[in-house]
Backbone and ligand atoms as CSV (ligand in chain L), in Angstrom:
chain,resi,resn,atom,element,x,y,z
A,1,UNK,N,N,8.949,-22.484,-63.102
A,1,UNK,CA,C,10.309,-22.474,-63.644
A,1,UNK,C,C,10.648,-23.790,-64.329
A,2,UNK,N,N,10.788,-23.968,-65.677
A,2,UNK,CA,C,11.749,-25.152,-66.265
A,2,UNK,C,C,10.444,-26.007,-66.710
A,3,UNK,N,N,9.024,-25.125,-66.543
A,3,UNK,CA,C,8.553,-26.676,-66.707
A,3,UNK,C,C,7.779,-26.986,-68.365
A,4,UNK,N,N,7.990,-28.076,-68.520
A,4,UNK,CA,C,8.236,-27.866,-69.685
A,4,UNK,C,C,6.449,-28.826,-70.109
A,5,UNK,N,N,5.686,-28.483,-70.677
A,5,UNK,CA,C,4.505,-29.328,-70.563
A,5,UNK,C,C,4.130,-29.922,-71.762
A,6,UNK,N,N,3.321,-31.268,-71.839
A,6,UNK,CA,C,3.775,-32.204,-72.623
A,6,UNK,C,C,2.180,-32.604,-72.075
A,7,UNK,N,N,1.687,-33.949,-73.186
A,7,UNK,CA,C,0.551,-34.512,-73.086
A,7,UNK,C,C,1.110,-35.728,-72.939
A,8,UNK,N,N,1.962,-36.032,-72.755
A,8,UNK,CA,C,2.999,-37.234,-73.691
A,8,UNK,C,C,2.815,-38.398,-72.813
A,9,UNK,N,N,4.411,-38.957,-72.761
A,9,UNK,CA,C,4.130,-39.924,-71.652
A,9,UNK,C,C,4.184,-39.910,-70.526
A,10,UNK,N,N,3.658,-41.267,-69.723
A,10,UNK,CA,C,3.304,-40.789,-68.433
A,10,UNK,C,C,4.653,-41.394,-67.607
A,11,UNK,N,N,5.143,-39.968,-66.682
A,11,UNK,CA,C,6.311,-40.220,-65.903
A,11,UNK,C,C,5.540,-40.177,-63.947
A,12,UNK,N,N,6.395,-41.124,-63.029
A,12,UNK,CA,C,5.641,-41.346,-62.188
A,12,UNK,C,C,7.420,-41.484,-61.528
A,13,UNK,N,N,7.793,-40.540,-60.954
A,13,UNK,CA,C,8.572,-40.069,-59.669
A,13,UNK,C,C,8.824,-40.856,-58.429
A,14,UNK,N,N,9.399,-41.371,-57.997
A,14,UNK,CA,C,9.783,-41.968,-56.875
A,14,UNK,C,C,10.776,-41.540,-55.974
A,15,UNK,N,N,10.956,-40.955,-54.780
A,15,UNK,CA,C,12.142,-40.650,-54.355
A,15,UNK,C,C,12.078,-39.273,-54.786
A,16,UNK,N,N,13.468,-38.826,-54.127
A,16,UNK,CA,C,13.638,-37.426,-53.863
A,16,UNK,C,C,15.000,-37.195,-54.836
A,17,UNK,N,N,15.396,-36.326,-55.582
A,17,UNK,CA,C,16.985,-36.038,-55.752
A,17,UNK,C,C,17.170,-34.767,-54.687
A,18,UNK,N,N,18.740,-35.659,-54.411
A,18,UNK,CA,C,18.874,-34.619,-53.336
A,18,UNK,C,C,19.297,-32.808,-53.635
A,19,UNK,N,N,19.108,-32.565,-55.217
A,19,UNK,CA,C,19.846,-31.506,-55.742
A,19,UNK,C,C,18.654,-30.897,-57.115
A,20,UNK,N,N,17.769,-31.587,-57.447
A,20,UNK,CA,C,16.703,-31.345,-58.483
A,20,UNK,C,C,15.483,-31.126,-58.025
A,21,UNK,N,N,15.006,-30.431,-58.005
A,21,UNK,CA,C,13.318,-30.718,-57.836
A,21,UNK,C,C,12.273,-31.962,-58.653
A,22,UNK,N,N,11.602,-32.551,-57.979
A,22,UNK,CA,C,11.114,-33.403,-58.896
A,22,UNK,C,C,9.938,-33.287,-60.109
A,23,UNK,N,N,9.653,-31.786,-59.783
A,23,UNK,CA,C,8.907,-31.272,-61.401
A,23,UNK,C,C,10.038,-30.710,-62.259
A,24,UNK,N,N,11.341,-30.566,-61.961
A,24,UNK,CA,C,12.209,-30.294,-63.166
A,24,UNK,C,C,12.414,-31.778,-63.994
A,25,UNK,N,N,12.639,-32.687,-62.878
A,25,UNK,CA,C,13.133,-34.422,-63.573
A,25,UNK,C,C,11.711,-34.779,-64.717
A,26,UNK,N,N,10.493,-34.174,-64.125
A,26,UNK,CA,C,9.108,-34.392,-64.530
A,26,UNK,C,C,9.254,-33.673,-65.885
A,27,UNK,N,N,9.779,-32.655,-66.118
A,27,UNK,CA,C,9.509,-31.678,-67.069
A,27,UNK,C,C,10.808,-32.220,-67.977
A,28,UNK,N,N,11.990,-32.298,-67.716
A,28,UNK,CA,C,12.253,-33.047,-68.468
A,28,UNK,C,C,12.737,-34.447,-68.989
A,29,UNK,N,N,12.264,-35.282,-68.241
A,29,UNK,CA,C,11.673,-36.700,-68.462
A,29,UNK,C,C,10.879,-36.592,-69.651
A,30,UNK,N,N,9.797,-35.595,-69.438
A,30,UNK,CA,C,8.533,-35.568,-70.970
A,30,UNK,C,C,9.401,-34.796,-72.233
A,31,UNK,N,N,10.074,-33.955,-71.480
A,31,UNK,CA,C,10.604,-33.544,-73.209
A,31,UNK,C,C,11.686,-34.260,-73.868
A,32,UNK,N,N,12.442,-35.252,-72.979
A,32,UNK,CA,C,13.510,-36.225,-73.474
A,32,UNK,C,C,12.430,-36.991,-74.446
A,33,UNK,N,N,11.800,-37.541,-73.812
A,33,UNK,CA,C,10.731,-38.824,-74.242
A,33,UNK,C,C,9.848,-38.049,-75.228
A,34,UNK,N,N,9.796,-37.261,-75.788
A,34,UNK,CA,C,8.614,-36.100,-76.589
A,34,UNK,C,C,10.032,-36.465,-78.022
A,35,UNK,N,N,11.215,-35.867,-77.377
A,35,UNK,CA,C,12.045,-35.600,-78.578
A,35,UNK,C,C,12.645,-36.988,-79.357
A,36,UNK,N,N,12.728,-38.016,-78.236
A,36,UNK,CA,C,13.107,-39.628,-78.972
A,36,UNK,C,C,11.888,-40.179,-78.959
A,37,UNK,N,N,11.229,-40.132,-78.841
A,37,UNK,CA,C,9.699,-41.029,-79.161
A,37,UNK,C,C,8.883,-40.415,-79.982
A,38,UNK,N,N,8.872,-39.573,-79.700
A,38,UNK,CA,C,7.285,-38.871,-80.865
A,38,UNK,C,C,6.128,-39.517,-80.707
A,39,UNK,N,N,6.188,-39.530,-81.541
A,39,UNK,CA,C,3.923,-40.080,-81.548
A,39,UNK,C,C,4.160,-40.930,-80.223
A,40,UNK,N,N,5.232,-41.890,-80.255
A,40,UNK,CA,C,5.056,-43.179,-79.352
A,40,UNK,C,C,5.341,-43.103,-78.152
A,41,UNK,N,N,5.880,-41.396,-78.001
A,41,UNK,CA,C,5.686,-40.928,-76.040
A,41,UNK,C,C,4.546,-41.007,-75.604
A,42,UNK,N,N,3.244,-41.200,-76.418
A,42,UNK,CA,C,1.964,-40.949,-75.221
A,42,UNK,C,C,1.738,-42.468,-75.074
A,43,UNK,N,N,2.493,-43.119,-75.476
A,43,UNK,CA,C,1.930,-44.601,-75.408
A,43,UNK,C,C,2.820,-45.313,-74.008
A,44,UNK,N,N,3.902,-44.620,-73.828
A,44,UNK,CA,C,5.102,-44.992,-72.742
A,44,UNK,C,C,4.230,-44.689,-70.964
A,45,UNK,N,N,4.731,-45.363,-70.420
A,45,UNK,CA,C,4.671,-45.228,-68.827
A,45,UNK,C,C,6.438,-45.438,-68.089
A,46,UNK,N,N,6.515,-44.485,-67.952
A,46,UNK,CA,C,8.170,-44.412,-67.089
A,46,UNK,C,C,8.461,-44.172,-65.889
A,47,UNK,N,N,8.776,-45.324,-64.929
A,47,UNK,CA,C,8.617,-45.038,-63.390
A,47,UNK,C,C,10.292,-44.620,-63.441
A,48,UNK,N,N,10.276,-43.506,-62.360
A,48,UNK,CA,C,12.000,-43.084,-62.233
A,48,UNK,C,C,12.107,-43.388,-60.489
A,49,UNK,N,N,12.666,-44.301,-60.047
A,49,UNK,CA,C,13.067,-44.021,-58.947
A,49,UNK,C,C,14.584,-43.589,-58.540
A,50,UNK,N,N,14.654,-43.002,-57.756
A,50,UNK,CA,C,15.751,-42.182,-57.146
A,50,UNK,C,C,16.174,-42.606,-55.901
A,51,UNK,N,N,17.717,-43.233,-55.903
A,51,UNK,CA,C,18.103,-44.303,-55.072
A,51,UNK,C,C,19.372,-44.042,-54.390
A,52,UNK,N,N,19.171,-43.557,-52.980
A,52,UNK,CA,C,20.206,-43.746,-52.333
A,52,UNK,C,C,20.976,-44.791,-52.752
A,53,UNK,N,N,22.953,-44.008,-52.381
A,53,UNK,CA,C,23.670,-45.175,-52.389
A,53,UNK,C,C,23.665,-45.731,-53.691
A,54,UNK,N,N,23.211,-45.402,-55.195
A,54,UNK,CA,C,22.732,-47.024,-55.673
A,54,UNK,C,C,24.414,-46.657,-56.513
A,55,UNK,N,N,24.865,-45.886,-56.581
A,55,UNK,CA,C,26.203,-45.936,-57.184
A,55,UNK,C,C,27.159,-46.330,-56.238
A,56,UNK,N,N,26.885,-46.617,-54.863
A,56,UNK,CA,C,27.677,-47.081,-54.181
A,56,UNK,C,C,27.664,-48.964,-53.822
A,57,UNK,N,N,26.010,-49.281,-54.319
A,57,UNK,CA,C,25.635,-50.395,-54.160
A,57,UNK,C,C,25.996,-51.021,-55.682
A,58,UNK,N,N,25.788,-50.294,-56.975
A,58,UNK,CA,C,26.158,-51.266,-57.723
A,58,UNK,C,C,27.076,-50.420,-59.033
A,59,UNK,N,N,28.044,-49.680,-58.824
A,59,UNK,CA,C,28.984,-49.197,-59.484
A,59,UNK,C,C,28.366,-48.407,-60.731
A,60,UNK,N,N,26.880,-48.375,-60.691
A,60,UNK,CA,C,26.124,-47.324,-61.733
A,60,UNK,C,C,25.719,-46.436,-61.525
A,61,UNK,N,N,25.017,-45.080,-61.859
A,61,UNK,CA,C,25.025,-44.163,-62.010
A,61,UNK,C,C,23.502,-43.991,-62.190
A,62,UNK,N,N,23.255,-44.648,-63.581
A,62,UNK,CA,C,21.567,-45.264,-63.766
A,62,UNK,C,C,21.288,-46.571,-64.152
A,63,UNK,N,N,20.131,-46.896,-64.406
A,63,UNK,CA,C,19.972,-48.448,-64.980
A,63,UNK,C,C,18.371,-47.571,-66.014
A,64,UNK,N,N,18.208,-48.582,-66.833
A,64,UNK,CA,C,17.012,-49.020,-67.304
A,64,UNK,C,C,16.170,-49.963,-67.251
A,65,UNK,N,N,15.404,-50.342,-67.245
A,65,UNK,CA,C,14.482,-51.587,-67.992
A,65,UNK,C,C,13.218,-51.656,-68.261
A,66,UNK,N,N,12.635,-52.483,-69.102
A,66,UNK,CA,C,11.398,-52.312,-69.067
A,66,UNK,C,C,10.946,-53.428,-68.073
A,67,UNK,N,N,9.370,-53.410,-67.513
A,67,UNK,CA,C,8.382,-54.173,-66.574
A,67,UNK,C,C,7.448,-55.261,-66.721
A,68,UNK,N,N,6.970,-54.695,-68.365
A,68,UNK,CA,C,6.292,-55.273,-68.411
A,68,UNK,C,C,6.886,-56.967,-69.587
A,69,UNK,N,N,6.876,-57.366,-68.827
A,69,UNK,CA,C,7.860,-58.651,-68.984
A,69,UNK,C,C,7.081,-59.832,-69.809
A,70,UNK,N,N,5.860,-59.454,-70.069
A,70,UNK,CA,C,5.382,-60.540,-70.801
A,70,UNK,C,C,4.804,-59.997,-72.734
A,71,UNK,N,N,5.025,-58.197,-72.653
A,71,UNK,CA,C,4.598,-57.635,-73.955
A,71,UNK,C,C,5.409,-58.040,-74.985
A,72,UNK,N,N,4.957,-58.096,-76.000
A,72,UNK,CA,C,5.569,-58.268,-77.412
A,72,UNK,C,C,6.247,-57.018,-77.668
A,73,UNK,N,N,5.632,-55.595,-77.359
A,73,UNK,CA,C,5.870,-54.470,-77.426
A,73,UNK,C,C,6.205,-53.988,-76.023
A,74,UNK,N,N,7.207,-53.265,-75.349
A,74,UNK,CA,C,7.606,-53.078,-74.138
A,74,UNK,C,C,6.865,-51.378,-74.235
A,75,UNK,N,N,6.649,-51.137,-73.601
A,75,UNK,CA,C,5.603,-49.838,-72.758
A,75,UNK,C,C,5.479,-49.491,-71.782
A,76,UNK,N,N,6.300,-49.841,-70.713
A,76,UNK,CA,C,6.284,-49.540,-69.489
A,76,UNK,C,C,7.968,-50.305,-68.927
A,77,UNK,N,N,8.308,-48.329,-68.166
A,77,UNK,CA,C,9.888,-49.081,-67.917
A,77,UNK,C,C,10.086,-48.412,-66.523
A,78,UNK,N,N,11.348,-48.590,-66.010
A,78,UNK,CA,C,11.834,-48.237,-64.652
A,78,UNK,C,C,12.973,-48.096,-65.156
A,79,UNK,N,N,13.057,-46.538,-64.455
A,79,UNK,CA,C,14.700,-45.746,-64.486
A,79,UNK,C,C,15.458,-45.799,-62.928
A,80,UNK,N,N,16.350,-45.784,-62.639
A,80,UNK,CA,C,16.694,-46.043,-61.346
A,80,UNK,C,C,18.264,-45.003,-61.825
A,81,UNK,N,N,18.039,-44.135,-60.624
A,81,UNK,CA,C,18.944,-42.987,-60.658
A,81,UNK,C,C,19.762,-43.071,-59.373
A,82,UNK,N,N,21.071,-42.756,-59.405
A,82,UNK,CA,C,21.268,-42.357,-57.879
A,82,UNK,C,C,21.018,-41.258,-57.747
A,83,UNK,N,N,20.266,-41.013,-56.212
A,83,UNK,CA,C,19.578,-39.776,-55.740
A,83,UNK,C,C,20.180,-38.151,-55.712
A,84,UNK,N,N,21.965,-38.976,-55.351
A,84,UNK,CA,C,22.674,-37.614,-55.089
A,84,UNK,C,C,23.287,-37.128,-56.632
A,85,UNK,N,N,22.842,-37.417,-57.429
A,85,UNK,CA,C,24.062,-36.502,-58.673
A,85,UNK,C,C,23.237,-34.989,-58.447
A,86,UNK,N,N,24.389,-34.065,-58.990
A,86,UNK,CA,C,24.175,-33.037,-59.234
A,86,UNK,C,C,23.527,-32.583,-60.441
A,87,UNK,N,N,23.008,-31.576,-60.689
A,87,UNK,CA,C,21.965,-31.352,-61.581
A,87,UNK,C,C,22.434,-31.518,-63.083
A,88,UNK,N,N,23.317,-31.023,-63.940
A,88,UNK,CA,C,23.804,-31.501,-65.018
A,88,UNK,C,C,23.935,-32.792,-64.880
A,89,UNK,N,N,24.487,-33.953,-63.991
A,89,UNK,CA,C,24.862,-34.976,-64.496
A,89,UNK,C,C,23.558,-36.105,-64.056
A,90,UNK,N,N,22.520,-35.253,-63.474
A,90,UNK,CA,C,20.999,-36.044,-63.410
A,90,UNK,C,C,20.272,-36.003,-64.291
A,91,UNK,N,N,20.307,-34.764,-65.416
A,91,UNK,CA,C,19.797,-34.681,-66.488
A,91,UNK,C,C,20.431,-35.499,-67.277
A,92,UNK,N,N,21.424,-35.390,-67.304
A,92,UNK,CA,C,22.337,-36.299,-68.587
A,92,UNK,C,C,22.279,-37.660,-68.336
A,93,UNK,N,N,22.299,-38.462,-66.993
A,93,UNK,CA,C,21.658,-39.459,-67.143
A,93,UNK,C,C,20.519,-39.942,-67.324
A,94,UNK,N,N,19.288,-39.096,-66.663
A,94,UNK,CA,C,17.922,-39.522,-67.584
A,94,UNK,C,C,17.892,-39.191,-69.023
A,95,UNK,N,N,18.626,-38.490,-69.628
A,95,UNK,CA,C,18.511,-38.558,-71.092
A,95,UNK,C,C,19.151,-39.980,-71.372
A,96,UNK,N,N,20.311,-40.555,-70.741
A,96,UNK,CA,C,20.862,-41.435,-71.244
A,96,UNK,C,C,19.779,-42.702,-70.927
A,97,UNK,N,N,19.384,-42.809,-70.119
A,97,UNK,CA,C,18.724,-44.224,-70.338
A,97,UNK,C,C,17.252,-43.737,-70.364
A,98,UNK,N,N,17.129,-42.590,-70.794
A,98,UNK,CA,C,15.808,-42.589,-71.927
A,98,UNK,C,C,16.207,-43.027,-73.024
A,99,UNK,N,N,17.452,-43.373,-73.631
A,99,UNK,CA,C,17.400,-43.178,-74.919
A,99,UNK,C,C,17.721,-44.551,-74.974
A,100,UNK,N,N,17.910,-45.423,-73.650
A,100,UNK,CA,C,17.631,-46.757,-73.471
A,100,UNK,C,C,16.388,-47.173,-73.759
A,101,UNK,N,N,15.337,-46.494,-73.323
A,101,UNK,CA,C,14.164,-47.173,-73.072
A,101,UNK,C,C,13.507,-46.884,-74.775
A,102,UNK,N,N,14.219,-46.011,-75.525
A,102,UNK,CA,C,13.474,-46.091,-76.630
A,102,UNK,C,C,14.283,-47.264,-77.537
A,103,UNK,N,N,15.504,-47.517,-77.369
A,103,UNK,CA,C,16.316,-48.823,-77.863
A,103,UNK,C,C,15.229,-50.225,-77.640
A,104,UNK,N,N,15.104,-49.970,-76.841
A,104,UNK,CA,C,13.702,-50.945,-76.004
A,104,UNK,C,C,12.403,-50.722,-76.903
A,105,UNK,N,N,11.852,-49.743,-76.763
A,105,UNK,CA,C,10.767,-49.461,-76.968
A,105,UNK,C,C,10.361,-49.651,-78.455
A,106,UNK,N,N,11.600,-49.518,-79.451
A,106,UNK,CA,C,11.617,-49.458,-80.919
A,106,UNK,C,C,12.279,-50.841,-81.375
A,107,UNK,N,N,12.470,-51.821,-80.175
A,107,UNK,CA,C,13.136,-53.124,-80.323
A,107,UNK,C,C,14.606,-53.076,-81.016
A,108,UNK,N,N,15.096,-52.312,-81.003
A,108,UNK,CA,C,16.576,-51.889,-81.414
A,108,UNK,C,C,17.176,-52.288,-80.876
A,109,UNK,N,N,17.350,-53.038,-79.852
A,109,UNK,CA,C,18.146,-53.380,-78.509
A,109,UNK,C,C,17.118,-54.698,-77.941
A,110,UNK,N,N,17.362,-55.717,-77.606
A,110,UNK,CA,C,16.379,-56.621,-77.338
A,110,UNK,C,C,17.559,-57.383,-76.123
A,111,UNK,N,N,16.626,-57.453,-74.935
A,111,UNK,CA,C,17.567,-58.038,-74.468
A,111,UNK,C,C,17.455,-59.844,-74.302
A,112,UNK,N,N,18.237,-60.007,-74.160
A,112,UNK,CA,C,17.919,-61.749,-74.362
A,112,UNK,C,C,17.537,-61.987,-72.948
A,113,UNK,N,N,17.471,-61.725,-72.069
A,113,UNK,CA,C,17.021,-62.325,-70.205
A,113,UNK,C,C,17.768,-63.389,-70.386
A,114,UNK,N,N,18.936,-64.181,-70.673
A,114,UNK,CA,C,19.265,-65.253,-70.108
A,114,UNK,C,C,20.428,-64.917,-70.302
A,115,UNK,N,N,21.902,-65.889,-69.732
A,115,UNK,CA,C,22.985,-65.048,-69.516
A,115,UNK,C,C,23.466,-63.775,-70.115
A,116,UNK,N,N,24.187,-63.248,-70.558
A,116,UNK,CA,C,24.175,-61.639,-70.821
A,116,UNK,C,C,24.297,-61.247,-72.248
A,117,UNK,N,N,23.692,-62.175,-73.035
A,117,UNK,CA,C,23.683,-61.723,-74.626
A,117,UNK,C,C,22.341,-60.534,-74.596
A,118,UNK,N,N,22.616,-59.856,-75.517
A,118,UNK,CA,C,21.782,-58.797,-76.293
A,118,UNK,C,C,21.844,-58.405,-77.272
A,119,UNK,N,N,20.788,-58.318,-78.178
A,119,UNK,CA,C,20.675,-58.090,-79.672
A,119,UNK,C,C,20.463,-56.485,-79.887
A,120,UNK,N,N,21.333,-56.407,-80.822
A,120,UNK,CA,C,21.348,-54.394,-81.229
A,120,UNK,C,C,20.921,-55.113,-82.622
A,121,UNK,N,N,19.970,-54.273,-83.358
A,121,UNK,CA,C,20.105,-54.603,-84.605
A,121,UNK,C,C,20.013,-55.957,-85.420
A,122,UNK,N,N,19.294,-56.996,-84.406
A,122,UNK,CA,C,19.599,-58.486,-84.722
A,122,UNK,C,C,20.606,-58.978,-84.785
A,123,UNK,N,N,21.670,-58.221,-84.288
A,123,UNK,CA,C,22.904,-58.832,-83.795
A,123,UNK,C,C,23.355,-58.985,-82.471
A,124,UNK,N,N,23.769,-60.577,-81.971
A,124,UNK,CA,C,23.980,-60.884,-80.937
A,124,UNK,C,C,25.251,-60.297,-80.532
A,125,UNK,N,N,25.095,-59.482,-79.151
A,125,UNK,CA,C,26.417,-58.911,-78.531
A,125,UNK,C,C,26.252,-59.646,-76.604
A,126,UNK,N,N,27.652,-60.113,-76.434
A,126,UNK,CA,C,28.124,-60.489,-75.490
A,126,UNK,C,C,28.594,-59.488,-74.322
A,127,UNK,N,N,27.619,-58.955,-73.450
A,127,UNK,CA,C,28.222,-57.628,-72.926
A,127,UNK,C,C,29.240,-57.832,-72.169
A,128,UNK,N,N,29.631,-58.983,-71.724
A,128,UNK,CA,C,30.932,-59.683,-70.983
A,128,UNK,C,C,32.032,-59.454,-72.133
A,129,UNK,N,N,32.099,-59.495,-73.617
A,129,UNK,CA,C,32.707,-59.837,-74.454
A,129,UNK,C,C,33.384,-58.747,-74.871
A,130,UNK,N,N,32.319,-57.474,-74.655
A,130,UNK,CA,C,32.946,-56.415,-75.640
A,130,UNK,C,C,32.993,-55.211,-74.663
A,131,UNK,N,N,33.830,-54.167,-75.031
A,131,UNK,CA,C,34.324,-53.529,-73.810
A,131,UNK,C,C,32.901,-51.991,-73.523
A,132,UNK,N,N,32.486,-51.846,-72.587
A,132,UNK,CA,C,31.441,-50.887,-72.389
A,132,UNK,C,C,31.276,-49.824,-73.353
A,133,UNK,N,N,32.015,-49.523,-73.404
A,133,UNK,CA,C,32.154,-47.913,-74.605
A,133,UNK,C,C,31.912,-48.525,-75.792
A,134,UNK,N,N,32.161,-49.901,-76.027
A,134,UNK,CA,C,32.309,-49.805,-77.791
A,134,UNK,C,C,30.959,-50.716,-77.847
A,135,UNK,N,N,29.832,-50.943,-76.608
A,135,UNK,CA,C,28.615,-51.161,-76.943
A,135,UNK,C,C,27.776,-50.672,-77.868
A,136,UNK,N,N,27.363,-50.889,-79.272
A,136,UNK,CA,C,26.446,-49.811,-79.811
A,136,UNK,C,C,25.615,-49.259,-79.409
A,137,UNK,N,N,24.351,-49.515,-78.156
A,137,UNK,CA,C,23.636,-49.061,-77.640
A,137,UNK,C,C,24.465,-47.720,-75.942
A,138,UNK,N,N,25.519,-48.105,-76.130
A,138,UNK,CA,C,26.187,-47.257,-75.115
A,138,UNK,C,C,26.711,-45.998,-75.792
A,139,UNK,N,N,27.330,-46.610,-76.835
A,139,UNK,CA,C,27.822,-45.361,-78.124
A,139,UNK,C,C,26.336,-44.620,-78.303
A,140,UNK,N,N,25.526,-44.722,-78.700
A,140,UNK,CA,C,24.338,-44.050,-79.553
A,140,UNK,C,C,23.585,-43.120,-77.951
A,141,UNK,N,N,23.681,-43.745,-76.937
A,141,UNK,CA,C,23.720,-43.639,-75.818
A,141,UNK,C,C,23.713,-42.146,-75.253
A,142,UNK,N,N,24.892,-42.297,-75.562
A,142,UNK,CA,C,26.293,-41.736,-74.571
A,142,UNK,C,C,26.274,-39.914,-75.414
A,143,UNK,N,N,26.098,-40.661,-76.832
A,143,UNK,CA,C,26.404,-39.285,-77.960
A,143,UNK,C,C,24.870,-38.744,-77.753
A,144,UNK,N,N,24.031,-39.213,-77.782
A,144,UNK,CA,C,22.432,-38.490,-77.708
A,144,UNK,C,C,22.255,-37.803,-76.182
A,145,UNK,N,N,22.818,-38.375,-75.279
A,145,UNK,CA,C,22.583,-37.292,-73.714
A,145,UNK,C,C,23.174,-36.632,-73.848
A,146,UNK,N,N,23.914,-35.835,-74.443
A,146,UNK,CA,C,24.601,-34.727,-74.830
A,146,UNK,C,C,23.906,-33.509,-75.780
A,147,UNK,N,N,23.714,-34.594,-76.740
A,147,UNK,CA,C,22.732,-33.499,-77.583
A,147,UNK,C,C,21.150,-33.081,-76.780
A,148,UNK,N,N,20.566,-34.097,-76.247
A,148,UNK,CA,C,19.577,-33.546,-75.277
A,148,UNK,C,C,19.410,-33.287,-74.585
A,149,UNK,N,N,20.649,-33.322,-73.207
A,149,UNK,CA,C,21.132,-32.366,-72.227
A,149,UNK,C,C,20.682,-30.705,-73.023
A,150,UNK,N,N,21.606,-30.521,-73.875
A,150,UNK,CA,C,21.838,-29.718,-74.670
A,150,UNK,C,C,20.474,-28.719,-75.013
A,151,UNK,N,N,19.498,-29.435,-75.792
A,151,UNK,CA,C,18.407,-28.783,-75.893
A,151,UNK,C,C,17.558,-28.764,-74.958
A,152,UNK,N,N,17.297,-29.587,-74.098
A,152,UNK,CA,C,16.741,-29.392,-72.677
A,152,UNK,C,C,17.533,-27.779,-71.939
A,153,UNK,N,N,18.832,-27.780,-72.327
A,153,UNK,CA,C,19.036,-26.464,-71.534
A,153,UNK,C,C,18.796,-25.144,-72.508
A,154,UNK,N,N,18.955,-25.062,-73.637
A,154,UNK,CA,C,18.393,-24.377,-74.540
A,154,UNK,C,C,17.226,-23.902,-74.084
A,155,UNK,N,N,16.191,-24.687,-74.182
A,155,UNK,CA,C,14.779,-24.453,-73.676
A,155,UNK,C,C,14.385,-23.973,-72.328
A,156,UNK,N,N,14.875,-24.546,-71.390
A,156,UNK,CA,C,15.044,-23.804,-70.255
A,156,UNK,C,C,15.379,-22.141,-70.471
A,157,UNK,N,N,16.486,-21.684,-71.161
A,157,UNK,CA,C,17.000,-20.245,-71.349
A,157,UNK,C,C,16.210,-19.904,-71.894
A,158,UNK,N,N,15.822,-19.776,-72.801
A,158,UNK,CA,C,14.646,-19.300,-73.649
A,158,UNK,C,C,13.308,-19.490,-72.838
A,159,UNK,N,N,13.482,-20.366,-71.388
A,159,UNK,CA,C,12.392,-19.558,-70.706
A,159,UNK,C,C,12.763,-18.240,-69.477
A,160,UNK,N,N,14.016,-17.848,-70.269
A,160,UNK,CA,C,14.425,-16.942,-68.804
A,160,UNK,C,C,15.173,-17.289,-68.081
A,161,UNK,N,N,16.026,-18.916,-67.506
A,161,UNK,CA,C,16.280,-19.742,-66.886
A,161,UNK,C,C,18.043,-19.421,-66.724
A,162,UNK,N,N,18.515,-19.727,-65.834
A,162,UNK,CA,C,20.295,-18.899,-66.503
A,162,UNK,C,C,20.910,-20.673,-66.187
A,163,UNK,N,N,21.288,-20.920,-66.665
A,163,UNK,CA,C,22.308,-22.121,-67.728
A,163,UNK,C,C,22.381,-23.065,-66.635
A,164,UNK,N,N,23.633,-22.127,-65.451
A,164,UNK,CA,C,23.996,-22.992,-64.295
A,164,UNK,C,C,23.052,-23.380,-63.139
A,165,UNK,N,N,22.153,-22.720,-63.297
A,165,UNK,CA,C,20.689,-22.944,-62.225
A,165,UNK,C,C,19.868,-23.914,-61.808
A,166,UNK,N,N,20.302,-24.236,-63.173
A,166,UNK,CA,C,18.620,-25.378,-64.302
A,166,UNK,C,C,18.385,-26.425,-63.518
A,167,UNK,N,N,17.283,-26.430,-63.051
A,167,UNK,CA,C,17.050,-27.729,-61.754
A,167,UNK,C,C,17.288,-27.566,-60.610
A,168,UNK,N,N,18.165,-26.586,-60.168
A,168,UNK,CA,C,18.613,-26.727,-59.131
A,168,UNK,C,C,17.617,-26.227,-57.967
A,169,UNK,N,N,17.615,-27.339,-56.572
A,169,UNK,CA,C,16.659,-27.044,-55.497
A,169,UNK,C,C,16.885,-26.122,-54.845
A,170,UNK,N,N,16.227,-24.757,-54.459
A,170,UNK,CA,C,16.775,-23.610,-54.051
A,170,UNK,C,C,17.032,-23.945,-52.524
A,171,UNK,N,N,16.395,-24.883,-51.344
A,171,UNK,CA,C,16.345,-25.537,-50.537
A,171,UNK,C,C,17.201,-26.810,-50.389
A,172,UNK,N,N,17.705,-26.974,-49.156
A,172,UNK,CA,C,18.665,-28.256,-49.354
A,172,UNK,C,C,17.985,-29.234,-49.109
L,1,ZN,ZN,ZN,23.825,-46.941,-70.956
């Protein structure tokens, strides 16, 4: 059911969601990353861990980043989810900071590592400075997990799948 198969990049699961199965997050993890990356999904490695509490520990929902901390080219990242969202809004956040990791991945977004400047576009933004929503990388963000929520559930139906289901662990 849902699964959606891909040669692409490599996704590596951590943790449990308490409401998804973790070959649905698997299945579409690769087709998020298939539809914003292209050629350059088989080149990606994406660890997702799934984190108790972590919206209670740090007022987010998800995070991104990449690992490998010394590449010129970033290729390897960590998604960090909280464990409990419900199935629409677990998809919609791994679309959303997939579409981080390709901001990353396509250097569109560069982050500076030292107090909280970051470059969109070769332009320096102050994330202290400017208000969350009107981040460009939050805007471009925010509007693309929607559209790939979107076709992620498309595809699902068109395998038979009924809308409100999609992911969901038939087991608690
Ligand atoms: Zn974001």
């Amino acid at each position: 059911m849902g699964i959606y198969s891909s040669n692409m990049a490599t996704i590596k699961i951590i943790g449990t969601a308490k409401k998804v199965h973790t070959r649905s997050i698997r299945s579409a993890a690769n087709f998020f990353c298939d539809h914003l990356l292209k050629r350059l999904s088989k080149t990606v490695y994406v660890e997702i861990k799934l984190k108790k509490n972590l919206y209670k520990n740090t007022r987010c929902f998800g995070f991104a980043t990449w690992t490998d901390d010394e590449a010129r080219n970033h290729r390897r990242f960590e998604i960090e989810m909280d464990a409990d969202l419900g199935p629409v809004f677990l998809f919609r956040t791994l679309a959303h900071e997939l579409v981080h990791v390709r901001q990353y991945a396509r250097k569109q977004l560069i982050d500076m590592q030292y107090g909280s400047y970051q470059k969109w576009h070769g332009v320096m933004f102050n994330e202290h400075m400017v208000e969350y929503k009107k981040l460009p990388w939050e805007i471009e963000a925010t509007q693309l997990e929607k559209e790939l929520y979107n076709l992620w559930k498309e595809h699902l139906e068109r395998q038979g799948e009924k809308g409100e289901k999609v992911g969901y662990r038939k087991t608690t």
